[in-house]
SEZATI-458289 format. One record per atom (N, C-alpha, C): residue in three letters; atom name; x, y, z. Coordinates in steps of 0.001 Angstrom, whole numbers. Layout:
REC type atom      xx      yy      zz
REC  ALA   CA       X       Y       Z
...
***
This chain:
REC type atom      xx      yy      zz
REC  UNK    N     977   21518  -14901
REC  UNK   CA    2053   20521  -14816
REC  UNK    C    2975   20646  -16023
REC  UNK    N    4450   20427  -15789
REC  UNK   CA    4898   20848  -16843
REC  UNK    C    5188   19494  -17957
REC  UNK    N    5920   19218  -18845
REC  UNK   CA    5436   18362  -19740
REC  UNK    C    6844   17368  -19227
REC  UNK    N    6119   16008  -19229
REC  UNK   CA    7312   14931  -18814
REC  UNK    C    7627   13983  -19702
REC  UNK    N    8854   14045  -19709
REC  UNK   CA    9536   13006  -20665
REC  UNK    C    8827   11466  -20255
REC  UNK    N    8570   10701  -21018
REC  UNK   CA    8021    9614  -20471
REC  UNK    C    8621    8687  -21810
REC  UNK    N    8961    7681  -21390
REC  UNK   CA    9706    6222  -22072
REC  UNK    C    8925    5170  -21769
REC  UNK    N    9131    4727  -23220
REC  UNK   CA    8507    2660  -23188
REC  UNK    C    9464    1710  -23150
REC  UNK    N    9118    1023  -22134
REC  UNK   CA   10656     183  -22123
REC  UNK    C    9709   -1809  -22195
REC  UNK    N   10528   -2087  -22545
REC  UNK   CA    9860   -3727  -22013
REC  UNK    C   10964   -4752  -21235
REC  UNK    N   10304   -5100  -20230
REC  UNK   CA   11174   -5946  -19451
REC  UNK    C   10853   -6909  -19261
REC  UNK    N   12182   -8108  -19366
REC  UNK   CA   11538   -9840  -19414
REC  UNK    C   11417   -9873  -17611
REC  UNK    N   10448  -10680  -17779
REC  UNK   CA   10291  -11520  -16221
REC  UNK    C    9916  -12765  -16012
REC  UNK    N   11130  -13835  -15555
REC  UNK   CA   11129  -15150  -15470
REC  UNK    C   10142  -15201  -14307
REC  UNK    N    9626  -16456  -14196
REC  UNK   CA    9058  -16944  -13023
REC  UNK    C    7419  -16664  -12745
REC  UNK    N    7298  -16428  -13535
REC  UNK   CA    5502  -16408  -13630
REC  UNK    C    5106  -17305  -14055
REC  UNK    N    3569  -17520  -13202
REC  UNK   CA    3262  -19242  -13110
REC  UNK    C    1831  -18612  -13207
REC  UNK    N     995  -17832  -12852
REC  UNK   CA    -583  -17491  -13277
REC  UNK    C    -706  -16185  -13286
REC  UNK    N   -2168  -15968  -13701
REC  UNK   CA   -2383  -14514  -13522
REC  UNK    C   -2510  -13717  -12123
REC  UNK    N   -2315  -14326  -11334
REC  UNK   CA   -1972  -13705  -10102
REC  UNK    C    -843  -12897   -9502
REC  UNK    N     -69  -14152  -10391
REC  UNK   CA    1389  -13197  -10000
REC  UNK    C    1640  -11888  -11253
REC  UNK    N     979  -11975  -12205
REC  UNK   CA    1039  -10536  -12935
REC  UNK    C       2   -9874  -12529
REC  UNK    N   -1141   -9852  -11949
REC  UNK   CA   -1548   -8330  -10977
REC  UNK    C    -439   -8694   -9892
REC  UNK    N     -31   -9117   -9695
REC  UNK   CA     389   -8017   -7991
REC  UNK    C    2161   -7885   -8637
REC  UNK    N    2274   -8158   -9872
REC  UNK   CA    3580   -7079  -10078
REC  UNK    C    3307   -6217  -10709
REC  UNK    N    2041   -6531  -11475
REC  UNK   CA    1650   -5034  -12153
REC  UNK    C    1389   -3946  -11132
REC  UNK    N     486   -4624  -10104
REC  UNK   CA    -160   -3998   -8862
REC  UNK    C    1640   -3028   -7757
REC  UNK    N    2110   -3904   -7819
REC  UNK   CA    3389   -3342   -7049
REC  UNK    C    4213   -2236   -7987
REC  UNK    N    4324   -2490   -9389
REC  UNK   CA    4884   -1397  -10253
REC  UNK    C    3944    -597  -10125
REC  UNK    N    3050    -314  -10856
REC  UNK   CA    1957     990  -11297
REC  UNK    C    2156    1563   -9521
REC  UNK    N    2668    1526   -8809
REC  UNK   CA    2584    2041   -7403
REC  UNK    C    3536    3160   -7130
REC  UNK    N    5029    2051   -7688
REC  UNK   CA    5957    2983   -7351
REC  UNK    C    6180    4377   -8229
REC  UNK    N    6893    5367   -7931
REC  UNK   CA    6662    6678   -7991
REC  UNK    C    7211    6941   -9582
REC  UNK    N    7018    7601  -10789
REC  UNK   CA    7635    7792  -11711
REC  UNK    C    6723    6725  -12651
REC  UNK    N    6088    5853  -12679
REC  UNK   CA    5566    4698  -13126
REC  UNK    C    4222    5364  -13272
REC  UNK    N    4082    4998  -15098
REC  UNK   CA    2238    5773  -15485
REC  UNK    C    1840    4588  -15885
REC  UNK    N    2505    3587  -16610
REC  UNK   CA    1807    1960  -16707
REC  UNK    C    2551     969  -16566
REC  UNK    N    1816    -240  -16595
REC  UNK   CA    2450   -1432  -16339
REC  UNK    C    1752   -2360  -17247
REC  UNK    N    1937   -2769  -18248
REC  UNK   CA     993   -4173  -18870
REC  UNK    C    1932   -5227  -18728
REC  UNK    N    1670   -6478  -18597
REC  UNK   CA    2510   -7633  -18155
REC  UNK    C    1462   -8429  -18866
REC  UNK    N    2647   -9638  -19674
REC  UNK   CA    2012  -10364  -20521
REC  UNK    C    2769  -11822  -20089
REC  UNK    N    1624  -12700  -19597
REC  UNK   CA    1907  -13851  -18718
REC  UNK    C    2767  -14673  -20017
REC  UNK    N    2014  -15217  -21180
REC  UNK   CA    2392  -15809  -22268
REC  UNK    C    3607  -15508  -22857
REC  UNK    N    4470  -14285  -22703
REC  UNK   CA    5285  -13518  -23423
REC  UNK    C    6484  -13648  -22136
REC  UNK    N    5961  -13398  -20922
REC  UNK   CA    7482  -13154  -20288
REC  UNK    C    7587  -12039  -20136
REC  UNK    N    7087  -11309  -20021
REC  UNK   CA    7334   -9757  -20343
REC  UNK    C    6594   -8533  -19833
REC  UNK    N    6687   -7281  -19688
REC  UNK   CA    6461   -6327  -19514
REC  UNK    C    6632   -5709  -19917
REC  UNK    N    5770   -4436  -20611
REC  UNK   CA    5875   -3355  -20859
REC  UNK    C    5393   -2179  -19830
REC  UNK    N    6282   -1630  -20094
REC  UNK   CA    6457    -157  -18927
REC  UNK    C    6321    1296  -19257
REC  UNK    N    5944    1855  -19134
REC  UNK   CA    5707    3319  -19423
REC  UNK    C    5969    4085  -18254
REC  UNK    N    6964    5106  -18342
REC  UNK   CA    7554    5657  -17070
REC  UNK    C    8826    6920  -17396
REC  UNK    N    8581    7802  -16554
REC  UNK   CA    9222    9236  -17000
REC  UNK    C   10753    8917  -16033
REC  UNK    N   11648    8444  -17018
REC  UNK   CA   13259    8336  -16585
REC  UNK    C   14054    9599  -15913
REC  UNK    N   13171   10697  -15887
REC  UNK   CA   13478   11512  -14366
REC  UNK    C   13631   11106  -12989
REC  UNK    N   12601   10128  -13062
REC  UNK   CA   11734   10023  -11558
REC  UNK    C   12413    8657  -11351
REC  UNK    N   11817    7574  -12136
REC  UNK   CA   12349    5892  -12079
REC  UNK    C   13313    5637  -13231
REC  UNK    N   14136    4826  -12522
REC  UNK   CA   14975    3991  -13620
REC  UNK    C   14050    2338  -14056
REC  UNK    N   14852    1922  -14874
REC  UNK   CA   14588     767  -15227
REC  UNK    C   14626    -468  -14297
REC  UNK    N   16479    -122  -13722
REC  UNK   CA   17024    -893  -12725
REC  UNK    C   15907    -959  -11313
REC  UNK    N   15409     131  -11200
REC  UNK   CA   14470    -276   -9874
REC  UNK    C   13899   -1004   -9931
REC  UNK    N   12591    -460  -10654
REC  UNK   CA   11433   -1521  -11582
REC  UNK    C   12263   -3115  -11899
REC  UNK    N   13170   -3551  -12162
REC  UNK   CA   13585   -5136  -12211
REC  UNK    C   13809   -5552  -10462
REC  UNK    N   14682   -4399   -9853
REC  UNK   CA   15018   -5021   -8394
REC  UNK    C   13676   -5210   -7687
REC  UNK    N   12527   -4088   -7801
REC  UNK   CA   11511   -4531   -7064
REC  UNK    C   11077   -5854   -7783
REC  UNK    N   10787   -5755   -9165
REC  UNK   CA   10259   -7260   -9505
REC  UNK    C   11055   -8500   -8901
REC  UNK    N   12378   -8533   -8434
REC  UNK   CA   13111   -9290   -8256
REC  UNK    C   12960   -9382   -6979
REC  UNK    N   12377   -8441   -5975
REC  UNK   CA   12505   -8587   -4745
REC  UNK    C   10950   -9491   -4569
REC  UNK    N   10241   -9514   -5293
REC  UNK   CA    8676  -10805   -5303
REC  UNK    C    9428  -12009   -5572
REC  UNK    N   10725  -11826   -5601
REC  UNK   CA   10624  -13642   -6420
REC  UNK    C   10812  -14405   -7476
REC  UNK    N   10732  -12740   -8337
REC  UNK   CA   10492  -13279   -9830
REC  UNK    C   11992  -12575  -10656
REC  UNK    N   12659  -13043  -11546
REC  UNK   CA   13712  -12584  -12354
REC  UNK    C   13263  -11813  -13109
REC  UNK    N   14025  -10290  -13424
REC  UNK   CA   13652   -8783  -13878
REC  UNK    C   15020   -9199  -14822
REC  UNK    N   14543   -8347  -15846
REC  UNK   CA   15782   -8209  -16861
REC  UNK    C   15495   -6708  -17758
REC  UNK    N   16080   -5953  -18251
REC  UNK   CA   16303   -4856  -19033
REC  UNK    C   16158   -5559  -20539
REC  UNK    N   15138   -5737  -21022
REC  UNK   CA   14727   -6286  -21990
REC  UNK    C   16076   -4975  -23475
REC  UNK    N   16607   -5708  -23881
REC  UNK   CA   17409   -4828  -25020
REC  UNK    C   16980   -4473  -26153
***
């Protein structure tokens, strides 16, 4: 395999109410394609992402979070 650029990004996410809803967005990120982690921190708002910006953008990763329900942001 050849060697992949891979980026840490952290992204805010409004609207989390237990640990349920951070597995199944962790569970729905770590899925999609380009995506090697997902940690989501209920207390914080937040996500951190690990993911090779070949494959996924950032912008996806917020629209899918956004398509559960929950507000995605490009943490700056």
């Amino acid at each position: 395999a050849g060697h992949m650029q891979v980026a840490t990004s952290t992204v805010r996410i409004l609207g989390m109410t237990c640990q349920s809803c951070v597995k199944s967005i962790e569970d729905r990120i770590s899925n999609l394609k380009g995506i090697i982690s997902m940690k989501v921190s209920l207390e914080q708002g937040s996500a951190t992402v690990k993911y090779v910006p070949s494959v996924v953008c950032l912008q996806q990763v917020c629209h899918q979070i956004g398509d559960m329900g929950f507000e995605a942001s490009i943490a700056e």
